[in-house]
C-alpha positions as CSV (number, residue, x, y, z in Angstrom):
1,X,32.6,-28.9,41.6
2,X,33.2,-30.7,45.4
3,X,30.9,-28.1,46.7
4,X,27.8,-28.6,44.0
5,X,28.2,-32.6,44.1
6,X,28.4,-32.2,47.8
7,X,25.2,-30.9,47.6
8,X,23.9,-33.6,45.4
9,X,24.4,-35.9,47.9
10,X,22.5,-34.0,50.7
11,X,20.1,-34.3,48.3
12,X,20.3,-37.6,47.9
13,X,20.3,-38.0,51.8
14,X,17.0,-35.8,52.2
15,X,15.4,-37.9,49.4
16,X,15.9,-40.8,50.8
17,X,16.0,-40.3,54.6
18,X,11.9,-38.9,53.3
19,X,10.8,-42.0,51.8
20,X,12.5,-44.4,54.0
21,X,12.8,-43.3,57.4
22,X,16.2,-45.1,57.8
23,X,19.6,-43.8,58.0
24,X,21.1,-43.3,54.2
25,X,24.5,-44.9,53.4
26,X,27.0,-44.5,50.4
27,X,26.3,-47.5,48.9
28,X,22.8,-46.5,48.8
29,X,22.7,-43.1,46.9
30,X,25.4,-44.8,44.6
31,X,23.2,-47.6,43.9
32,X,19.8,-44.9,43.7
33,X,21.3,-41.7,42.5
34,X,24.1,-41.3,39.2
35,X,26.3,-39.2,40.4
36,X,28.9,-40.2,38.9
37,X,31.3,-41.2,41.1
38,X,31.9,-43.9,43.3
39,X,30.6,-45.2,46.8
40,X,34.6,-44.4,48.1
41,X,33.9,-40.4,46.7
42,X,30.3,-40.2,48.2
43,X,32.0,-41.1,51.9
44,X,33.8,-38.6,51.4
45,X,31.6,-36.2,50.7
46,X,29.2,-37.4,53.4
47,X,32.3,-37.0,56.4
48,X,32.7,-33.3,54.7
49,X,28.9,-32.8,55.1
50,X,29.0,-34.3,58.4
51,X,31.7,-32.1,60.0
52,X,29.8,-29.0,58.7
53,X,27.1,-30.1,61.0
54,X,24.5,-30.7,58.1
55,X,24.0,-34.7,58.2
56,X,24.8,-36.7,61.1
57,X,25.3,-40.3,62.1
58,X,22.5,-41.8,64.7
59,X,24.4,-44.4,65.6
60,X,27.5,-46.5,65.5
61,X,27.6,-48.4,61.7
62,X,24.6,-46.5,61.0
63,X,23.7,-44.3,57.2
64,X,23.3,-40.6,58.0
65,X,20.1,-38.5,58.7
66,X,20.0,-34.8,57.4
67,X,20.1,-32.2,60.5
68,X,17.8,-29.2,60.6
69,X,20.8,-26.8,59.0
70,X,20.9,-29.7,56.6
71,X,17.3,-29.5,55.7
72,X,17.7,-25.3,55.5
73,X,20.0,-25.8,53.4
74,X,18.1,-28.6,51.4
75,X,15.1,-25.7,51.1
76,X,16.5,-22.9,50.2
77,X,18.5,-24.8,47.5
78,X,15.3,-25.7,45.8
79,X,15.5,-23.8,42.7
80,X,11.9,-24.6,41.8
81,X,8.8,-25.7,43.6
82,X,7.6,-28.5,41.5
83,X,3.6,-27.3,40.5
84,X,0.9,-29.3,41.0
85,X,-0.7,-31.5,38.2
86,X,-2.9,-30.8,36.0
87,X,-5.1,-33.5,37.4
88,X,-4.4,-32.7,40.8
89,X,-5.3,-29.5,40.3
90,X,-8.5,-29.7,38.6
91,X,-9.1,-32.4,41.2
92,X,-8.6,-29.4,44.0
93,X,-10.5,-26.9,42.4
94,X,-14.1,-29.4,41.3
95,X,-13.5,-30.0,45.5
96,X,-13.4,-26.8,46.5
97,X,-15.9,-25.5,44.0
98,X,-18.5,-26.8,45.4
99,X,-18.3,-24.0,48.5
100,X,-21.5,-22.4,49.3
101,X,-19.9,-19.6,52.0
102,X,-16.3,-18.6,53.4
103,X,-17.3,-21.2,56.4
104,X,-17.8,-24.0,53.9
105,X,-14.7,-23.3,52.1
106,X,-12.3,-23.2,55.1
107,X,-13.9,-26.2,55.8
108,X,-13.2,-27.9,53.0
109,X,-9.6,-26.6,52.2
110,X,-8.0,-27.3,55.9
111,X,-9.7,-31.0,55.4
112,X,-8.2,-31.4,51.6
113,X,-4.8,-29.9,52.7
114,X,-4.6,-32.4,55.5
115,X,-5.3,-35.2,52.8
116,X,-2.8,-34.3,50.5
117,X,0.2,-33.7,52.4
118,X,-0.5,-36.2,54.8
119,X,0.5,-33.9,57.5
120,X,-1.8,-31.1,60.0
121,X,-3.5,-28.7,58.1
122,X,-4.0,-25.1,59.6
123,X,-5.9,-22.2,58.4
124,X,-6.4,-19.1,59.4
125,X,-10.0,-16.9,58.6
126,X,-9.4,-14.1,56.7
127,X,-9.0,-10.9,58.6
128,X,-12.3,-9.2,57.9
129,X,-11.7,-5.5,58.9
130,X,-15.2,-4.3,57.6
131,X,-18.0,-6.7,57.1
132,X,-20.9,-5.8,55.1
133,X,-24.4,-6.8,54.2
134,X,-25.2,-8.5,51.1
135,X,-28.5,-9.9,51.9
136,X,-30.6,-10.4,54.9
137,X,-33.1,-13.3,55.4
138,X,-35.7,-13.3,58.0
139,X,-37.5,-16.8,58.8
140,X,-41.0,-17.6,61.1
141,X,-39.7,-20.0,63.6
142,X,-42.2,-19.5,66.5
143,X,-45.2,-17.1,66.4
144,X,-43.1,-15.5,68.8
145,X,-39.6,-16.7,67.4
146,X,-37.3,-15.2,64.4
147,X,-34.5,-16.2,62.7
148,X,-32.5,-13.4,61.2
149,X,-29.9,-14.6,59.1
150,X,-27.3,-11.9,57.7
151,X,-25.2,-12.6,54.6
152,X,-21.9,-10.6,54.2
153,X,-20.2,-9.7,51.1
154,X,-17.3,-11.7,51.5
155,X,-19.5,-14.7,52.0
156,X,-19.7,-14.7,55.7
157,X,-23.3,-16.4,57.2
158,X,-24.4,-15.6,60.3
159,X,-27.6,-16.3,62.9
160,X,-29.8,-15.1,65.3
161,X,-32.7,-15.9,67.0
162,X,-34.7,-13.1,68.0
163,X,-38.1,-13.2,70.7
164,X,-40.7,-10.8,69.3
165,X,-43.3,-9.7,72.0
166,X,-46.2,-9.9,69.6
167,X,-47.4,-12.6,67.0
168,X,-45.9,-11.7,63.6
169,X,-47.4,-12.8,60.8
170,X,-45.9,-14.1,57.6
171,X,-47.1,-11.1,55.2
172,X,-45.6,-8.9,57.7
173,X,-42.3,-10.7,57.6
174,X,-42.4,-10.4,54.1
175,X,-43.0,-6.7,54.0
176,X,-40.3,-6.4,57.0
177,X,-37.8,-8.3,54.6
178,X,-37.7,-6.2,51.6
179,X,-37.5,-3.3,53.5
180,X,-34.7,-3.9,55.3
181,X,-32.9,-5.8,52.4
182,X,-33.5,-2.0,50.8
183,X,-32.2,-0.2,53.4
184,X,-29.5,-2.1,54.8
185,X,-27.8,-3.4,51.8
186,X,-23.5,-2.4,51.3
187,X,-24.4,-1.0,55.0
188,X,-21.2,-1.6,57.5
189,X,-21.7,-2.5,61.0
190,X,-20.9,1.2,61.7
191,X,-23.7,2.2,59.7
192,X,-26.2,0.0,60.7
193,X,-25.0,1.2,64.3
194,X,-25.5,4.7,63.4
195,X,-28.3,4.5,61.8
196,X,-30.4,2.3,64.2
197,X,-33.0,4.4,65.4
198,X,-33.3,6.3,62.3
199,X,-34.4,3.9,60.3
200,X,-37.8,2.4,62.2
201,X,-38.8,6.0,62.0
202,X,-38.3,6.4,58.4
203,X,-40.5,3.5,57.1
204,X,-44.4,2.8,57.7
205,X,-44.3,-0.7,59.5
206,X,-46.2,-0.3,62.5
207,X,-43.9,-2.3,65.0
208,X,-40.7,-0.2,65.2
209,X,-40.0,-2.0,68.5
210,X,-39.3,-5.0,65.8
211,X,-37.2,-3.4,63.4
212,X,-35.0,-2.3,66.0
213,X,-34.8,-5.9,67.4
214,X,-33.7,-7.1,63.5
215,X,-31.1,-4.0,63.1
216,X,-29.7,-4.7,67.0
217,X,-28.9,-8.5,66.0
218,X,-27.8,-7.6,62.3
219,X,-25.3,-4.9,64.0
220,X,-24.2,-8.0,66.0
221,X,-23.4,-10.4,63.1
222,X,-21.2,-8.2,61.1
223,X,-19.0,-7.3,64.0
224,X,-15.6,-8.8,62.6
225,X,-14.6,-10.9,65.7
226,X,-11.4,-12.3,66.9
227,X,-8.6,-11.1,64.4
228,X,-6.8,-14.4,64.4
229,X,-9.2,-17.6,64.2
230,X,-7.9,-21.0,63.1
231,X,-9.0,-24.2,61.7
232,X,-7.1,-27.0,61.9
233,X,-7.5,-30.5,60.3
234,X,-5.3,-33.5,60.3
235,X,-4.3,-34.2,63.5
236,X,-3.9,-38.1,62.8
237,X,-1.6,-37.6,60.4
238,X,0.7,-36.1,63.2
239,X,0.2,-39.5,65.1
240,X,1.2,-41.9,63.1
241,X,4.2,-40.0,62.4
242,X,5.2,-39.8,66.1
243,X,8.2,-42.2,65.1
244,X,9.9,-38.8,64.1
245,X,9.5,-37.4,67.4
246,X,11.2,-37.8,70.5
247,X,8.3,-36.8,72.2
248,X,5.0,-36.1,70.3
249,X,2.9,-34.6,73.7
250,X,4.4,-31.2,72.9
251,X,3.9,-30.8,69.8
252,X,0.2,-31.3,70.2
253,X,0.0,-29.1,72.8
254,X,1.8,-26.1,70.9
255,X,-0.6,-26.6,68.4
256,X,-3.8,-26.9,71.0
257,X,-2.6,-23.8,72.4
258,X,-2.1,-22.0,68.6
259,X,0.2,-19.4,70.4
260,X,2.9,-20.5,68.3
261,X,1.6,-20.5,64.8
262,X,-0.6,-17.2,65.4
263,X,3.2,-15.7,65.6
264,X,4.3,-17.0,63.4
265,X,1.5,-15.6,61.0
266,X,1.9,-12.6,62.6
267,X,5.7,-12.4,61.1
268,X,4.5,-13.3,57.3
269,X,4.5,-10.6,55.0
270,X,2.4,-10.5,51.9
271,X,5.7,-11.3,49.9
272,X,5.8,-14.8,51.4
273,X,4.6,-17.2,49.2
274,X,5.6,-19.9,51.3
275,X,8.0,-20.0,54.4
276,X,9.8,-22.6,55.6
277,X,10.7,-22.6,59.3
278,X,12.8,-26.2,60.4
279,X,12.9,-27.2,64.0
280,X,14.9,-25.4,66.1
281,X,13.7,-22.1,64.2
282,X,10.8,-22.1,65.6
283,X,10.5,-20.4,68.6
284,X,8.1,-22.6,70.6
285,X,9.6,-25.2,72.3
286,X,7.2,-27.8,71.4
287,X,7.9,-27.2,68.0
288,X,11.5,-27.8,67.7
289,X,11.2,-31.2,66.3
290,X,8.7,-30.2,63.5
291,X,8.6,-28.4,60.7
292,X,6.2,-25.8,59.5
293,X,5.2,-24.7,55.6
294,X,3.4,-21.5,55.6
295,X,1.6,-19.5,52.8
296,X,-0.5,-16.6,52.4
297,X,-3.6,-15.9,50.7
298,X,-6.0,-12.8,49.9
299,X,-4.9,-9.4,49.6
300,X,-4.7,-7.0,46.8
301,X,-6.9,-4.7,48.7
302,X,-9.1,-7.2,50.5
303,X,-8.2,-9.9,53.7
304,X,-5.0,-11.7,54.2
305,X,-4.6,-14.6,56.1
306,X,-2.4,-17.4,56.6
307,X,-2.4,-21.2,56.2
308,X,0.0,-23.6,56.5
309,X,1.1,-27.0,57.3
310,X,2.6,-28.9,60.4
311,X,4.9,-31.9,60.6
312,X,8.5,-33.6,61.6
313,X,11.2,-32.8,59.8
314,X,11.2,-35.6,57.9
315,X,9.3,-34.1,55.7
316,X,8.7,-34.0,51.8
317,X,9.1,-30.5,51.8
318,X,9.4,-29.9,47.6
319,X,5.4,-31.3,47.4
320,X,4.1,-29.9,50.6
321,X,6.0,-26.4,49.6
322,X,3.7,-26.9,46.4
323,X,0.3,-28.2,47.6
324,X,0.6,-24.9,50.5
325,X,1.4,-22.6,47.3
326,X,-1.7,-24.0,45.2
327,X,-3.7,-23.7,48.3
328,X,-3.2,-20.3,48.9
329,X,-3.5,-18.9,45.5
330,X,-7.5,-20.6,45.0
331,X,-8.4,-19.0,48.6
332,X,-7.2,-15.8,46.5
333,X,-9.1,-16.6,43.6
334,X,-12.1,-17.3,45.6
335,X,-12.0,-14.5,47.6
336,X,-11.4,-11.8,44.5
337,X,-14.5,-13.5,42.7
């Protein structure tokens, strides 16, 4: 009974230490928490959760202030991760709806996560292995100027600008466009590669010289790029709650340098719904003072990437922990559908 009520009252502590920002006294959680028992009892079992190093005292006559053991033990006591509301929910989705590519949607999530956690938002691009065409578009900038833009399946826009050595005109780009939509479409970058100077000689347009041009740059766009890209948003948030750190210079720099989190991405496994990793956990040490909610998204036979969420300690981990879980299963939707 000591041990669970104990652990009521680092509860309590978390709570309040979260909302406040000042050290949490007896009087306090007797006052804002029933536990049933009385302000001598809760000093009690504050000096017992003291001297196993899981709340400490900041000063002389001071409350106490959860340490980052006591905030472990705060998270992995959380028996359930509150959902979002319905409201909130549908309020995410209409947002994020309104996507017109994977770039737009990125976008958009790592700039709503930011909002509603009050904290840095990080994402990571999905880790697209093999890219393929879903559409190609081919635009008339210049008599001498072409814009080839390649749409992948997974929703992936790229550009290129492309000189042509001879005036094309805009039946011919017409003609040029449906036959490479034809031929190319589903087609890898392998098979686009492979099948480069095959295919001018297997059609009837007259300047091959072009075609190969179009295929050369659309063999560019669906190369996959760097593995691990990230997008971060939110990076006021982390200001105005340098209060929490000792020093806050380090902390942006970690995450300038995104050394750090790529490892720690790197360590998630598809069974992590969200990870928790408190201050001194973290291996960086410009990240020992914060605190870093992780998810994962996509899979089930297609990407997987990461996102996540960067602040101090003194953080509302039950909501975050749910807004981070929410996040990552519409990327999933979105990406399935």
């Amino acid at each position: 009974m000591n041990e669970e009520r104990r652990l009521d009252v680092l509860r309590a502590i978390v709570s309040e230490y979260v909302h406040t920002r000042e050290p949490v006294g007896s009087k306090v959680i007797a006052a804002a928490h029933d536990l049933g028992v009385s302000s001598a009892t809760i000093r009690n079992d504050m000096a017992a959760l003291e001297e196993a190093g899981l709340i400490y005292q900041p000063h002389t006559s001071a409350g106490r202030v959860p340490t980052d053991k006591g905030y472990r033990l705060f998270v992995d006591r959380l028996t359930t991760i509150k959902p979002m509301s319905t409201p909130e929910r549908r309020a995410v989705e209409a947002f994020l709806a309104q996507s017109v590519d994977l770039d737009d949607v990125v976008s958009r999530t790592v700039r709503l996560l930011a909002q509603v956690t009050q904290q840095v938002a990080v994402i990571q691009y999905p880790r697209m292995r093999i890219h393929t065409v879903r559409r190609i578009e081919i635009v008339d900038l210049t008599p001498h100027r072409l814009l080839v833009v390649v749409i992948t399946s997974e929703g992936r826009v790229e550009e290129r600008i492309i000189e042509t050595s001879q005036q094309v005109s805009v039946d011919e780009i017409a003609r040029l466009r449906i036959w490479i939509n034809e031929v190319c479409e589903g087609l890898s970058r392998e098979d686009v590669r492979e099948h480069m100077h095959v295919l001018p000689e297997s059609n009837d347009y007259a300047d091959t010289s072009l075609i190969s041009d179009v295929m050369k740059a659309v063999a560019e766009m669906l190369h996959p790029g760097a593995d691990s890209r990230i997008v971060m948003a939110g990076m006021a948030n982390l200001t105005r709650s340098g209060v929490d750190f000792r020093d806050i210079s380090p902390v942006l720099d970690a995450l300038e340098e995104q050394v750090a989190l790529l490892r720690l991405f790197d360590e998630l496994t598809p069974e992590d719904e969200v990870h928790v990793t408190i201050g001194s956990e973290n291996q960086h040490d410009g990240l020992t003072e914060a605190s870093i909610v992780t998810g994962t998204y996509g899979g089930a036979d297609g990407p997987m990437a990461h996102l996540g969420v960067v602040g101090p300690t003194r953080m509302d981990y039950a909501r975050t922990m749910s807004s981070v879980r929410a996040v990552a299963a519409y990327l999933s939707r979105y990406l399935t559908h």
